[in-house]
Every structure is written in structure tokens, then in C-alpha cells.
C-alpha positions as CSV (number, residue, x, y, z in Angstrom):
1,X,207.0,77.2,30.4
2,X,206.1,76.4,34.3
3,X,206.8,80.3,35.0
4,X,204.5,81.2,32.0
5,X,201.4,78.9,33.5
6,X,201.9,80.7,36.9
7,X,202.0,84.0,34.9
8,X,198.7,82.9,33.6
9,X,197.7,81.7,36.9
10,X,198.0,84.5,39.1
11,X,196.1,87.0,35.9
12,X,193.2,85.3,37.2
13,X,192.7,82.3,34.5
14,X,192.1,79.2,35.1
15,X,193.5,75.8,34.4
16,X,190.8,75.0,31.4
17,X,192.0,78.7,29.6
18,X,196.2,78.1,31.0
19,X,195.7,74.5,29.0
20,X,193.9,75.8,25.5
21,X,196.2,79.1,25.6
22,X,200.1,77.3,25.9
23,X,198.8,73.5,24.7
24,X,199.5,71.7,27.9
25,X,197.3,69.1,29.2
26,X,194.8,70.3,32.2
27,X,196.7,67.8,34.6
28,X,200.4,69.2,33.8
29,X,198.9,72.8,34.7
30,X,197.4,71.1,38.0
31,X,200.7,70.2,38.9
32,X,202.6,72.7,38.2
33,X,200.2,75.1,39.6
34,X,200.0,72.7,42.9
35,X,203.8,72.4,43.2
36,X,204.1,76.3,42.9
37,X,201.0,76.7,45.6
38,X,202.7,74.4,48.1
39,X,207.1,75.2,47.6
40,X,206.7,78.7,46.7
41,X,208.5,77.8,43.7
42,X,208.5,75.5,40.3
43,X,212.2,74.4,39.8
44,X,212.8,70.8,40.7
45,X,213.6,70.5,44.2
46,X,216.5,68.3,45.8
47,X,215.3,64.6,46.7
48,X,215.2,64.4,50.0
49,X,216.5,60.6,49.8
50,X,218.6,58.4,48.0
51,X,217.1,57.4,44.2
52,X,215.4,53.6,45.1
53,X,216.9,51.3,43.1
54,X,214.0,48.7,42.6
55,X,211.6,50.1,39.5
56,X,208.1,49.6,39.7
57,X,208.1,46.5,37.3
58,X,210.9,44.7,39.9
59,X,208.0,45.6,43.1
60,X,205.5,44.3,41.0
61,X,207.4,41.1,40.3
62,X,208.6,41.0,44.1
63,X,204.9,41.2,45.5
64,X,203.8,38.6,42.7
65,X,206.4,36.1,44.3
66,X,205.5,36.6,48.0
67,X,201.5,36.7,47.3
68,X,202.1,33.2,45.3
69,X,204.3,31.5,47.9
70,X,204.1,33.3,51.3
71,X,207.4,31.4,52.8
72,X,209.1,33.1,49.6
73,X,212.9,34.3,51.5
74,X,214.1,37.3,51.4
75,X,217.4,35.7,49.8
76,X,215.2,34.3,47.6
77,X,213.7,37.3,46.5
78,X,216.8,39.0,45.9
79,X,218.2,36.0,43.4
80,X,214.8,36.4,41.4
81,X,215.9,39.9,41.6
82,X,219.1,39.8,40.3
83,X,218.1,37.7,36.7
84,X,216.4,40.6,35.3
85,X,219.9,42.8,36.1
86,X,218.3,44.6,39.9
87,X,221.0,43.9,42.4
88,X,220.1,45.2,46.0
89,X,220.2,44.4,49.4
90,X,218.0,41.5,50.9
91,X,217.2,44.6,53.6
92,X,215.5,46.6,50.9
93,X,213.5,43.8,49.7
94,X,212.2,43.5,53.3
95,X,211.7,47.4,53.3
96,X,209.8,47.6,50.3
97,X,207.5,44.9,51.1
98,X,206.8,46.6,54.3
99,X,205.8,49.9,52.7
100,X,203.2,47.7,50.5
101,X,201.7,46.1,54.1
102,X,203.3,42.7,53.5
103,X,205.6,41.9,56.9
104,X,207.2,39.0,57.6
105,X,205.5,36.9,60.9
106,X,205.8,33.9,62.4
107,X,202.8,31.5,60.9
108,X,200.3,30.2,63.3
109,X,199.7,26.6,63.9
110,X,196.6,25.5,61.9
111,X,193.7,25.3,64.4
112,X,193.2,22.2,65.6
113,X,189.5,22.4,65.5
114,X,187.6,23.9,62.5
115,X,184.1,25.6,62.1
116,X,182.7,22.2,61.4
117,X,184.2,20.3,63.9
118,X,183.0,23.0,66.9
119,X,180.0,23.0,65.6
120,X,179.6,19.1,65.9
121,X,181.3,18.6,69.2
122,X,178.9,21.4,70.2
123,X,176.1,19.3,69.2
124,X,177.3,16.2,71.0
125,X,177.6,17.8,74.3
126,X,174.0,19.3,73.9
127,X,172.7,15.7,72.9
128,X,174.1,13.7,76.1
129,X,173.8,17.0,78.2
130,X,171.3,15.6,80.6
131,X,172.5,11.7,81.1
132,X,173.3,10.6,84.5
133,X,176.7,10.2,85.8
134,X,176.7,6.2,85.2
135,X,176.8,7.1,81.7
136,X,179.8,9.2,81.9
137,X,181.9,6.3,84.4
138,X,181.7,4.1,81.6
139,X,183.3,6.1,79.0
140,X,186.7,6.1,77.6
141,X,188.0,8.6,75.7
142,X,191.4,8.2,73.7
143,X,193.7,10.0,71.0
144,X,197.3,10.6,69.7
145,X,199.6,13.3,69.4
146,X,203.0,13.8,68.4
147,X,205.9,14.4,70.2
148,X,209.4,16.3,69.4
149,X,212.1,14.7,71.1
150,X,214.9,17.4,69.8
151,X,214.8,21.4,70.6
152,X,212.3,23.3,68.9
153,X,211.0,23.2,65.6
154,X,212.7,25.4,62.6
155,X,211.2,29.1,62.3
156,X,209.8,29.9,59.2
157,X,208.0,33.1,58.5
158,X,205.5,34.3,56.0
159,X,204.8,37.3,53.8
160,X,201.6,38.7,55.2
161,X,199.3,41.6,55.1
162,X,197.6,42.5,58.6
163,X,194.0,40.0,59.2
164,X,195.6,37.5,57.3
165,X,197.1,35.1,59.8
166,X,194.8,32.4,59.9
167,X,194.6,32.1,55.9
168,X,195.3,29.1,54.7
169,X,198.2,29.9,52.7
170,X,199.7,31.6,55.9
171,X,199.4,29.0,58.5
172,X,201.8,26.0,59.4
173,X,199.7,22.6,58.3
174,X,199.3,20.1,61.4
175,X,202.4,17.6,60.9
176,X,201.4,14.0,62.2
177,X,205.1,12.5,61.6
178,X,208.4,13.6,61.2
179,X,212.0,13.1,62.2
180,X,212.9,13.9,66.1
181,X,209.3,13.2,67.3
182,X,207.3,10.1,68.4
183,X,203.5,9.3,67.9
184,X,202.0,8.6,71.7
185,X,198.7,7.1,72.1
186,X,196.7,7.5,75.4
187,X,193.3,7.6,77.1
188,X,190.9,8.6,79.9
189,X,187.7,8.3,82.0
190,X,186.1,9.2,84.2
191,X,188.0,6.8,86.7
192,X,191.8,8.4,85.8
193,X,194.1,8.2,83.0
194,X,194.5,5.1,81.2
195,X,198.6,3.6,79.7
196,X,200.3,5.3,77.3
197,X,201.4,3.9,74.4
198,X,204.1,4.1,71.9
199,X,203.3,4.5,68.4
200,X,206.2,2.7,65.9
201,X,206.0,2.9,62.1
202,X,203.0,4.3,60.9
203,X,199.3,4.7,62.6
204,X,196.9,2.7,60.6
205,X,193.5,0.9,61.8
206,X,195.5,-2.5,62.2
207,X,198.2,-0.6,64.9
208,X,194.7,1.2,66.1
209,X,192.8,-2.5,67.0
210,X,196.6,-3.9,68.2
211,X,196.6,-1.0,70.9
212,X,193.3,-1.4,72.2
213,X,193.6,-4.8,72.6
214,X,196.7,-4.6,74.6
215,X,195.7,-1.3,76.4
216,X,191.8,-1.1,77.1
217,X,190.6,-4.1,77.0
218,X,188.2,-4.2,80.1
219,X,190.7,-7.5,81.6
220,X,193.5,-6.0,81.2
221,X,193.1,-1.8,81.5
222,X,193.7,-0.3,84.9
223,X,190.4,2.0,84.5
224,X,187.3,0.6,85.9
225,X,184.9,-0.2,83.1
226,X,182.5,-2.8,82.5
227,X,182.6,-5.3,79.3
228,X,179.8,-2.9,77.4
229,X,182.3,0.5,78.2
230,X,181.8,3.2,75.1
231,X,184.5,4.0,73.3
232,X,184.9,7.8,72.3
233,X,188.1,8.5,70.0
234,X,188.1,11.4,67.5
235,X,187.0,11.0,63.8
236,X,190.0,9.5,62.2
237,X,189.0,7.4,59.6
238,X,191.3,4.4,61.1
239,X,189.8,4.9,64.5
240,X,186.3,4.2,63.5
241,X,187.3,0.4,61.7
242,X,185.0,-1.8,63.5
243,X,185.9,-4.5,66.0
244,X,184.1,-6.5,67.9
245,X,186.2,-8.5,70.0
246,X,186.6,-5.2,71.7
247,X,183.5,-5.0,73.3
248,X,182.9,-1.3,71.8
249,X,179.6,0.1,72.0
């Protein structure tokens, strides 16, 4: 039959006649006809690599799995895999989701700023942009951070299509608390650093008030500031309780 459509073919005919005159549809005489223009020939050719052993149904389900949960393994992949009877290599799996743009990468660190936070510290600077240096001497600024006391922390990766890093399914949320770190308060102004402190149990607005009445409190804090000093800490809800034995402004 494929010799008869190039018979046809090469008569001078084209693909609308080849079809009506042997019954074929117009797209299996395309393809023959294209296969014959570019081998020379229309037997089936040799494969030039081994038969894949994941169907198109098992690459659908795989690139389901890793566009649902990014951290998805490779290990698992190839367990969900193997209940609908597809046994392969966790080194194809990685393969095949290359060849569909999804990669595995290390996730970045959520930013610890977003759009609507740079655009109101943004605002702030422009507002106190032209106050005089005696405004800036009495100003403390404080915050926390966490600390790991023990090596690095565990890899993970994530399935990921290029331009996609900082989605929020692909990044690493900011952890607060955890085992092997420790919570360390501390401040500044324009005098020098101020003491550190350490941060046991959980940070709530009652630890908040107990730290800066043991650590800035104008008597007590090694940074020269008056009794009216301004207080700047970031916009955690716990750091804004009021208190006014502190002599915040």
C-alpha cells in the first residue's frame, strides 16, 4: 500500500486524489509521502534507541505528581510508578522529566522582604529623609533571627520548570524555630551595637517586654539614649504590644 501512494505520488497526483483513489486518510498519505521524501524509502526503519519503557499515560501521571508537590522524590516517583505495573529506574524518571523542562534544583530561601514590605520601608526612608542627625542618635533599632548550632541544613530539591524559582510552591518557607538552632535577639543605634540576648521557649509579646526591660532600658542599656529614645523593631505583631514603662515613643 505505501509503494502504491508513492506510485501515485510520483504520476504527478496529489495527496487529495492518492486519498479518494486507495481510501486512506489525507494525513496517512502525508506521512508516508514525507517519510519516503526524507529516507529515500517507506519500510520501517531500525530504532535508533532502546523502546522507552514509561507509556504516555505513566509521564502524564509522573508530571501530575511533581507539578502537585514539587519536593515529590525521585524514589518516590518510581514507587507511584510501580502500582500501576511500570518498573524502571529512578534515573529514567529523572531523564524523562528533564526532556518535559522539569529539573531538579535546589529551592531558594523565601525572600525576606516582599513587594509590600519594599515598598513601605521605601516609604519610611523618604518620610524621615530630611531629619537632623539628633533624630537618628536617639533611635534604636532591634530584631531576631535564628541560629543553627549543628552543620548545615538538609538539601531538598524541587521539580521546576526554568523562571520558576521564586514561585511559591518552589521556595523554602522562612523557618523561625527548629531543632539545632537558637532564637537571638539584638539591637543598634546610632551609638554602637546594643547586648544580645537569648531567646528560650517560644517568642511571644510577654518574652518581647521581659527583653527590653532587661536589655534597653535607657538605665540599664550600654547605648547612649535619652528616657524619650524611639523604638524601631520590625512589624511582628508581638513587637508592637504596647508598654509604657518602657519609655517608647
Amino acid at each position: 500500500m505505501r509503494k502504491k501512494v508513492i506510485e501515485i505520488y510520483q504520476s504527478g497526483k496529489g495527496y487529495k486524489a492518492i486519498s479518494k483513489t486507495l481510501g486512506l486518510p489525507r494525513t496517512t498519505v502525508r506521512a508516508i509521502i514525507y517519510k519516503w521524501r526524507k529516507h529515500g524509502t517507506v519500510e520501517n526503519l531500525p530504532r535508533s534507541v532502546r523502546p522507552t519503557k514509561i507509556t504516555p499515560r505513566a509521564q502524564r501521571q509522573l508530571i501530575q505528581e511533581v507539578t502537585k508537590d514539587p519536593t515529590t522524590t525521585s524514589k518516590e516517583l518510581q514507587a507511584s510508578l510501580a502500582s500501576v505495573k511500570v518498573s524502571v529506574h529512578d534515573s529514567t524518571i529523572r531523564k524523562r522529566l528533564g526532556k518535559n523542562g522539569l529539573h531538579g534544583r535546589v529551592p531558594r530561601r523565601k525572600p525576606l522582604l516582599s513587594k509590600k514590605n519594599i515598598k513601605a520601608r521605601l516609604s519610611f526612608a523618604r518620610k524621615y529623609l530630611d531629619d537632623p542627625q539628633d533624630f537618628w542618635e536617639n533611635t534604636l533599632w532591634t530584631d531576631e533571627t535564628t541560629i543553627e548550632l549543628f552543620g548545615r541544613s538538609v538539601s531538598h530539591y524541587v521539580w521546576r520548570k526554568s523562571n520558576t524559582a521564586f514561585q511559591k510552591k518552589n521556595i523554602i518557607p522562612t523557618v523561625k524555630y527548629g531543632g539545632g538552632s537558637v532564637m537571638v535577639w539584638g539591637c543598634f543605634a546610632a551609638s554602637g551595637p546594643g547586648r544580645l540576648a537569648m531567646i528560650n521557649g517560644t517568642m511571644n509579646s510577654a518574652v518581647y517586654q521581659k527583653i527590653l526591660k532587661e536589655n534597653v532600658r535607657p538605665s540599664v542599656c550600654d547605648l547612649k539614649l535619652k528616657r524619650t529614645w524611639v523604638l524601631q523593631p520590625d512589624n511582628d505583631p508581638k513587637n508592637t504590644s504596647k508598654n509604657e514603662d518602657f519609655g517608647v515613643a
